[in-house]
PLY file of the C-alpha trace (Angstrom):
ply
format ascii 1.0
element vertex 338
property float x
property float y
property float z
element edge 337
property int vertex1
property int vertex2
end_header
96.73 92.08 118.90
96.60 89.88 115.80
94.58 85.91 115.84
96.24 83.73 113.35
95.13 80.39 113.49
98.17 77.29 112.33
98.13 73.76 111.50
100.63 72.41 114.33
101.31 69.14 111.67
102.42 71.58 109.56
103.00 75.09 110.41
106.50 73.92 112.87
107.49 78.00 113.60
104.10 78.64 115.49
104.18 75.17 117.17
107.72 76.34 118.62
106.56 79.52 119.42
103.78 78.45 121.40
106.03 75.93 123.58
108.68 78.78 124.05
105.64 80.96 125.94
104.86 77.79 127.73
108.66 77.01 128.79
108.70 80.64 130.04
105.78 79.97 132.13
106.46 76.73 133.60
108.10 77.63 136.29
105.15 79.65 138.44
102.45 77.83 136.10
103.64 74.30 137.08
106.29 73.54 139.11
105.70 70.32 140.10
106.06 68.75 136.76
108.50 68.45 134.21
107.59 71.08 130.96
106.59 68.80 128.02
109.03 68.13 125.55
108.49 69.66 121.89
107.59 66.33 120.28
104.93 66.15 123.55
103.76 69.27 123.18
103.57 69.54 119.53
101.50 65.83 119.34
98.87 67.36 122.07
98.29 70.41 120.14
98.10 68.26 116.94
95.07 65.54 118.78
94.65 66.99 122.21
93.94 64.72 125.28
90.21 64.00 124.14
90.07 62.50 120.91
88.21 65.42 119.39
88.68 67.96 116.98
90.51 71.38 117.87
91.64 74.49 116.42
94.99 76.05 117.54
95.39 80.27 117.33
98.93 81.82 118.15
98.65 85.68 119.42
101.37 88.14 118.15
101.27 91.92 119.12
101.59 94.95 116.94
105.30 94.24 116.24
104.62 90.77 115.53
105.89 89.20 118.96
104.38 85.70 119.80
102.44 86.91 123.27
99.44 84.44 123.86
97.92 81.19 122.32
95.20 79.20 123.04
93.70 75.53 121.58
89.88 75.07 121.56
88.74 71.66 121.92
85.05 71.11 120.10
83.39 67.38 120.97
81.55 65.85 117.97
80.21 63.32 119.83
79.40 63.68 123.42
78.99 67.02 125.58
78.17 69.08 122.21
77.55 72.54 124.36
80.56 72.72 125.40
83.92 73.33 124.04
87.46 72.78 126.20
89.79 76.02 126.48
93.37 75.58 127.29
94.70 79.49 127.13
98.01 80.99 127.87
99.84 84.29 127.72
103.51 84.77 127.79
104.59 85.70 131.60
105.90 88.64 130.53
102.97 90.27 129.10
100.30 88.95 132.12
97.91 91.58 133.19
97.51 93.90 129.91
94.25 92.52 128.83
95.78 89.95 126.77
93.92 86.66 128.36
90.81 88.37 128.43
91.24 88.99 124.71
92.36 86.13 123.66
89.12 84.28 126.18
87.11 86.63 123.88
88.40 85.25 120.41
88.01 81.51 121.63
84.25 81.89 122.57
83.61 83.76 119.38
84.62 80.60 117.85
82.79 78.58 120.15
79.85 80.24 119.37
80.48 79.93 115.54
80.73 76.15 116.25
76.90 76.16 118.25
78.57 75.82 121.77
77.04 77.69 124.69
79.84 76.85 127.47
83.23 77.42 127.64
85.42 75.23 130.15
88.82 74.52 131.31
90.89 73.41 134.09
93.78 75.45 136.16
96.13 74.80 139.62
94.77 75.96 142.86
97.14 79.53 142.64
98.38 79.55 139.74
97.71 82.66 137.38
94.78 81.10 135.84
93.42 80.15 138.70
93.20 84.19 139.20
92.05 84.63 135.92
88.85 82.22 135.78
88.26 83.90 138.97
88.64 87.14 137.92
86.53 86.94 134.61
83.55 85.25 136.62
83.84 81.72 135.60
82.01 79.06 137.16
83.78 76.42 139.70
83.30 72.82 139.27
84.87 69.74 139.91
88.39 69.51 141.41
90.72 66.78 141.15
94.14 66.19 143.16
97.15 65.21 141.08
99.56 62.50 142.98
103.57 61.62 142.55
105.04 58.28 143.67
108.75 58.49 144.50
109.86 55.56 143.40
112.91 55.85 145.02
111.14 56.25 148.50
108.62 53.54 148.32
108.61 50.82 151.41
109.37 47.35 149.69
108.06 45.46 152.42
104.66 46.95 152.82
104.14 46.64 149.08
105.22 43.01 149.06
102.36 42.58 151.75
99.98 44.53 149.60
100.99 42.82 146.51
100.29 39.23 148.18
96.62 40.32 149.35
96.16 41.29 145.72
97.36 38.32 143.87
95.05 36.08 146.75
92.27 38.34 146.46
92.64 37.95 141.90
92.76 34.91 141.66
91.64 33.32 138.73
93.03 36.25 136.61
95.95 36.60 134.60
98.30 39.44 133.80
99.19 40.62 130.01
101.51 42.82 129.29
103.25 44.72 126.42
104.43 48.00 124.74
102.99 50.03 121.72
99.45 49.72 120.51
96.62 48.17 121.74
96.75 44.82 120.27
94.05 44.58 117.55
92.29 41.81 119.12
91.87 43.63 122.35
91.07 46.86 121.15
86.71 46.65 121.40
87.48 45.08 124.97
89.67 47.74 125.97
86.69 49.97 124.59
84.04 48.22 126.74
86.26 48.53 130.01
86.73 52.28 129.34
83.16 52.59 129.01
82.58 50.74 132.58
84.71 53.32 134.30
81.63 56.16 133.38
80.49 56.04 137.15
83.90 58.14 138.03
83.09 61.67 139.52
82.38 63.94 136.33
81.43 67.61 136.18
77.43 68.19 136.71
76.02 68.37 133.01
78.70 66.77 131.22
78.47 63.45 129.62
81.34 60.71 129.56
82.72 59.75 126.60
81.74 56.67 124.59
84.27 54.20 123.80
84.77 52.13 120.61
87.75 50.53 118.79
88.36 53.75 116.77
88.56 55.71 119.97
91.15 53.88 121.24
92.74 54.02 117.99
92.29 57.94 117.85
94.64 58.16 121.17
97.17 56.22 119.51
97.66 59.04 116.91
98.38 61.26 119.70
100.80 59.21 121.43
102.50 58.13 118.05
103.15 61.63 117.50
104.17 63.02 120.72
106.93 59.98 120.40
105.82 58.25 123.85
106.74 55.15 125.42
103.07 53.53 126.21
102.59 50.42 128.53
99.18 48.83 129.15
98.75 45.83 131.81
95.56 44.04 131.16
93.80 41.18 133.65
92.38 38.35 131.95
89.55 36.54 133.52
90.71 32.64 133.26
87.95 30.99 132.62
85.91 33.14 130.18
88.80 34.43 129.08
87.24 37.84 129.00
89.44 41.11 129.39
88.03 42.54 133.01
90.47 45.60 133.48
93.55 47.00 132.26
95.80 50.31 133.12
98.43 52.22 130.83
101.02 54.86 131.59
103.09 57.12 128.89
106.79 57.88 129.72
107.91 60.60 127.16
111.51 59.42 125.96
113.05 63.27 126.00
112.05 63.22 130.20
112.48 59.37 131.17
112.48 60.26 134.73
108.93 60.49 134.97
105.65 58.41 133.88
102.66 59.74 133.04
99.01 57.54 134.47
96.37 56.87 131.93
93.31 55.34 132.74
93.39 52.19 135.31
89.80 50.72 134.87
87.82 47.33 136.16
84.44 46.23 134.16
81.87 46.17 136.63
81.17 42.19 136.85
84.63 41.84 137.63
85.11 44.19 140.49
85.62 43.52 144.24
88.88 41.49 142.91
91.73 43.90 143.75
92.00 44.02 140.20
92.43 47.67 140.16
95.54 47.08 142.47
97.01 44.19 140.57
97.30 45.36 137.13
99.13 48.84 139.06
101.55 46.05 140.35
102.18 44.46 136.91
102.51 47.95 135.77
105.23 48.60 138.27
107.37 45.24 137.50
106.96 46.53 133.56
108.56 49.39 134.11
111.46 48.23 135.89
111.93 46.44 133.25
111.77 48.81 130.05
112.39 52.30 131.74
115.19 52.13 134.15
115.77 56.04 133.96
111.90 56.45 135.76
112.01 58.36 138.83
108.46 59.21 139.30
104.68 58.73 138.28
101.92 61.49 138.13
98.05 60.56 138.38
95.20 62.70 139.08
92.06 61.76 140.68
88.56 63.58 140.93
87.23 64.13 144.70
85.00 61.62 144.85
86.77 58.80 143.19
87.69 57.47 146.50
88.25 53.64 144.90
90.86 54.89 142.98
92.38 56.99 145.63
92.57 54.16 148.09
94.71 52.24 145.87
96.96 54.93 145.15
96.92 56.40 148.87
98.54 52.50 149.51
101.01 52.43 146.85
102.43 55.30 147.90
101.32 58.46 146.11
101.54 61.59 147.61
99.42 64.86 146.58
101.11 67.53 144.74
98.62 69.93 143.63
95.08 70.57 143.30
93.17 71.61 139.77
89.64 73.18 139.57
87.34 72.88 136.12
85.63 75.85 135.49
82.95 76.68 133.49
81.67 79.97 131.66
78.71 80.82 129.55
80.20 81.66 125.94
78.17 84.47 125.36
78.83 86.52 128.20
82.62 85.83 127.93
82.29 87.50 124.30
81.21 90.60 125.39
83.51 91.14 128.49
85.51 94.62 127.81
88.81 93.10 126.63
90.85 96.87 127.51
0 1
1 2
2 3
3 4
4 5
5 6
6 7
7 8
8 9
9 10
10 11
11 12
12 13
13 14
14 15
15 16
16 17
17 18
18 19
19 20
20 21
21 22
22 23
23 24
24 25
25 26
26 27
27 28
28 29
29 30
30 31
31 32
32 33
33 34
34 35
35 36
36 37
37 38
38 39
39 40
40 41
41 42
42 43
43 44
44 45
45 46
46 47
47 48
48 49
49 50
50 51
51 52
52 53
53 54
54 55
55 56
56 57
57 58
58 59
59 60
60 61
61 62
62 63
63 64
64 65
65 66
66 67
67 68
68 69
69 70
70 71
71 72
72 73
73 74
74 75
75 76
76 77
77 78
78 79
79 80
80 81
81 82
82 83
83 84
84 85
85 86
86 87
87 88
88 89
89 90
90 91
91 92
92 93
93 94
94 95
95 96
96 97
97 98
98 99
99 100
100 101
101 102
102 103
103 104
104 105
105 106
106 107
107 108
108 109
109 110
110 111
111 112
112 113
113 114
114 115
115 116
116 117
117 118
118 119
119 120
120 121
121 122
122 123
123 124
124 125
125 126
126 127
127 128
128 129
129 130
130 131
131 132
132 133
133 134
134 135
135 136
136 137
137 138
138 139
139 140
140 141
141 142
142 143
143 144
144 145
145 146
146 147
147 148
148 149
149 150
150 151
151 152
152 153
153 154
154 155
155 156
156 157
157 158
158 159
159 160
160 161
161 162
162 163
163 164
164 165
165 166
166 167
167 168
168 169
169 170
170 171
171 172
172 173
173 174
174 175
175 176
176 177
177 178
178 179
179 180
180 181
181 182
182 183
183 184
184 185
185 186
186 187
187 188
188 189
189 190
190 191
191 192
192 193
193 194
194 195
195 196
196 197
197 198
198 199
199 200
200 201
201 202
202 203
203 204
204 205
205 206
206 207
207 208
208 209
209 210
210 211
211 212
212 213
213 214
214 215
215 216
216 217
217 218
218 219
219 220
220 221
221 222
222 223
223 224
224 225
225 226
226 227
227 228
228 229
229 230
230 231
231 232
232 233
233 234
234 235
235 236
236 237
237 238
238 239
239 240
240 241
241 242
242 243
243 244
244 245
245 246
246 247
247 248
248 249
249 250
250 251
251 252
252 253
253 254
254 255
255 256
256 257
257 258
258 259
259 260
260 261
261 262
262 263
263 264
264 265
265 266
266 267
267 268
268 269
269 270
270 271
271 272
272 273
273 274
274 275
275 276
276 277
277 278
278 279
279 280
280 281
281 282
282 283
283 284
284 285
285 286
286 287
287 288
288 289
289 290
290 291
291 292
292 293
293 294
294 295
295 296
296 297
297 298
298 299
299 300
300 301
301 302
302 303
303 304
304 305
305 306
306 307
307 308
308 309
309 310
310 311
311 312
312 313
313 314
314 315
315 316
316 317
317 318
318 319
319 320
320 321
321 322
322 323
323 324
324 325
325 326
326 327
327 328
328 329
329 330
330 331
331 332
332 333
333 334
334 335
335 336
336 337
């Protein structure tokens, strides 16, 4: 097997190569979802989901056949022992010894970068949920990823739940737009993201820390994957202070469905339905801008049972379950790879 590591801003063939494997896959690997489109795919590999930096390797066996590829995510400034694995090899070559290899390369460079702990996610049985088993990895925390039909959803009982909301928020005001944060709002949005640190997180692992160049850091990944991006923010009247906000990506290539972000309530302002409310404004924004949407994907951590009340009475419905899993760097580097 031959490592070659690209530039996915730059190096367009190996980008392309890497997204064929994955369209090969998607059918067993996730069939619940939509595949991402190549602008999608290409802007994740380019940023990732985390703000940090990454390194991208493509796989090719001895006749030079794309077979594997994996991106390794390395934080700079939080959770600096670990680094984030996302690893795939080509259906038709699963079971050879190519994941282990390619596992083995990834926390070599780990290593190289001073990280002791190697972790990713997968779907409950799915072929990497085999494989993390099978190599000896760690389980951690699992999250449940959610769908709501919009085309099944019960008008009246959301009018009812929509009326408790806007009696129970009173006092707070919805804004609303498309595109970037707006400039002035982008150290609030910041602080809110920082207030939702008490959600479930793996043991050990630290949540990020949010400034305005965080928030402008995500933009360069959604600028480049080519997404639609909505955020609803609730205004507290009187001090005029931003007290929660949600967003939610629709990729232009797949308009049928919307991808959650974040929905997040500073602490002094919870208890307000706020959560709730800014989901609602959400809604009536799409139904404006996206008429094509179909359906919206979240996922939730067990434990984050705020969150999954509100969703639970909106109307999602589970569709899968994902486990993080954790394994000592080290040890994965000297696993026989034959």
């Amino acid at each position: 097997m031959q490592m070659e590591r690209f530039d996915p801003a730059t190096d367009a063939a190996q980008v392309r190569a890497c997204h064929g494997m994955y369209l090969a896959g998607a059918s067993v690997d996730d069939p619940h979802a939509p595949p991402p489109s190549f602008p999608g795919f290409r802007g994740w590999l380019r940023y990732g989901w985390s703000e940090d930096p990454q390194e991208t390797w493509l796989a090719r066996d001895i006749a030079g056949a794309p077979c594997g590829w994996f991106v390794l995510t390395v934080p700079e400034r939080e959770n600096r022992s670990y680094a984030y694995l996302h690893l795939f090899v080509h259906p038709a070559r699963r079971r050879a010894g190519l994941g282990r290899a390619l596992a083995r390369h990834a926390a070599a460079r780990a290593v190289r970068s001073g990280r002791t702990l190697l972790n990713g996610d997968t779907r409950e049985g799915s072929a990497g949920d085999a494989f993390a088993r099978t190599v000896g990895a760690r389980e951690g925390i699992t999250a449940v990823r959610r769908v709501l039909r919009l085309a099944t959803l019960s008008q009246p009982a959301l009018a009812g739940l929509r009326a408790t909301a806007q009696a129970t928020a009173r006092g707070y005001s919805l804004l609303r737009w498309e595109g970037p944060v707006r400039p002035e709002h982008a150290a609030a949005i910041a602080a809110v993201t920082n207030a939702a640190d008490d959600m479930p997180t793996a043991t050990g692992q630290e949540a990020q820390r949010w400034d305005a160049a965080r928030v402008r850091r995500t933009e360069l990944r959604i600028a480049a994957q080519g997404q639609h991006f909505y955020t609803v923010v609730a205004r507290h009247d009187a001090s005029g202070e931003l007290a929660g906000y949600t967003q939610l990506e629709v990729d232009p290539l797949v308009p049928e469905w919307g991808y959650q972000g974040l929905t997040a309530v500073a602490r002094p302002h919870r208890g307000h339905r706020l959560g709730l409310l800014v989901k609602f404004g959400m809604l009536d924004l799409l139904a404006a801008r996206e008429p094509a949407l179909r359906h919206i994907i979240t996922g939730n951590a067990d434990g984050n049972e705020h969150m999954v009340a509100i969703n639970d009475a909106l109307g999602f419905e589970p569709l899968d379950r994902w486990t993080s899993w954790e394994m000592d760097a080290a040890a994965v580097m000297l696993r026989d790879c034959a």
